[in-house]
N, C-alpha and C positions, 0 to 999 in steps of 0.2 A: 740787613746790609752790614759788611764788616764795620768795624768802629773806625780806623783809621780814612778808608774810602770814605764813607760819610762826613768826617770832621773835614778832608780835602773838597768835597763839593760843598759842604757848608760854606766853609772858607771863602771858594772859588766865587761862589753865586752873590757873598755878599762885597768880597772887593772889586768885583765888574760891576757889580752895582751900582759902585762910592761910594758906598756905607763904609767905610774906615772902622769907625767906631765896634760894629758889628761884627767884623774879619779878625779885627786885633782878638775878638773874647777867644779866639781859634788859637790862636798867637802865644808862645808861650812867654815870659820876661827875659828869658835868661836863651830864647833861639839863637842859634847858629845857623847862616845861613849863608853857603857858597854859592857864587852867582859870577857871572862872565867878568862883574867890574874888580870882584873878588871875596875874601871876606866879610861877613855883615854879622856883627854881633850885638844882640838886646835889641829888644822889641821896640826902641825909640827909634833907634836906626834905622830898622826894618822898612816902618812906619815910613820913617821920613826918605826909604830907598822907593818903594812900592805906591805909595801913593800921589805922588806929580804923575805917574806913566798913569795912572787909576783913573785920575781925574781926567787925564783925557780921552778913552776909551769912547769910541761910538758903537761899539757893538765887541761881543764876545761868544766866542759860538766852541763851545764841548765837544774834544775831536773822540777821546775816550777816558776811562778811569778804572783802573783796576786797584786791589787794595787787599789788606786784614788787617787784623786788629793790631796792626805796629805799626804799617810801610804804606802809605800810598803814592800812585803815578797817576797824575791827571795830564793830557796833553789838550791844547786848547788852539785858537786859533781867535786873535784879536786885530782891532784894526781902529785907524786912530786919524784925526786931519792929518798928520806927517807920514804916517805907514799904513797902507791899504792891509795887508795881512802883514803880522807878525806873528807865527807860530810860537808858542813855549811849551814847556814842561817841568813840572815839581815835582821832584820825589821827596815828598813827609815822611817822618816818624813823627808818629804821635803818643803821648805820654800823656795819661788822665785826663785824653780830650782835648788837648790843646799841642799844635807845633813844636817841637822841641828841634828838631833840623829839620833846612828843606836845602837842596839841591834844584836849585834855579838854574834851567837852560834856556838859551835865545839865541838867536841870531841877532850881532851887533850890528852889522853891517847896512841896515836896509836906515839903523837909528841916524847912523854917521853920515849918507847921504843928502 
């Protein structure tokens, strides 16, 4: 499996999980991470942007993933007591194994209801 792809489903598998702990080792210090609410910079942030929504997750289900060794796209399909499905998608670069940017897409709208 490409290295990029695989560090995305690692990633993926461990913060629908709530492992936090486990997702961040994917995580690089120093991420960049553009997302609907906006810029997210350092894996503290990150952290503390991704993981409330993490923690409430009831289920997460892998719509697909394609990848190499630089770029991954994972699109997913999650669902939460406040939002039955909330579809997303990451697009990673990954550098020495770990997130250095991701490109966080969502739909806000289904949150703000």
């Amino acid at each position: 499996m490409d290295k990029a792809k695989r560090v995305a489903l690692e990633y993926f598998e461990a913060w629908t999980g709530k492992d936090m702990d486990r997702a961040m080792v994917y995580v690089a210090d120093d991420i960049v991470c553009d997302a609907p609410a906006g810029r997210i910079e350092g894996a503290a942030a990150y952290r503390a942007f991704l993981e409330p929504f993490a923690g409430t997750l009831t289920a997460a289900t892998m719509i697909a993933a394609y990848g190499d060794d630089e770029r991954a796209l994972i699109m997913y399909d999650t669902a939460s007591p406040r939002v039955a499905s909330a579809p997303g998608a990451e697009c990673v670069t990954v550098v020495d194994g770990r997130i250095v940017y991701s490109r966080f897409v969502f739909d806000r709208l289904p949150f703000a209801r």
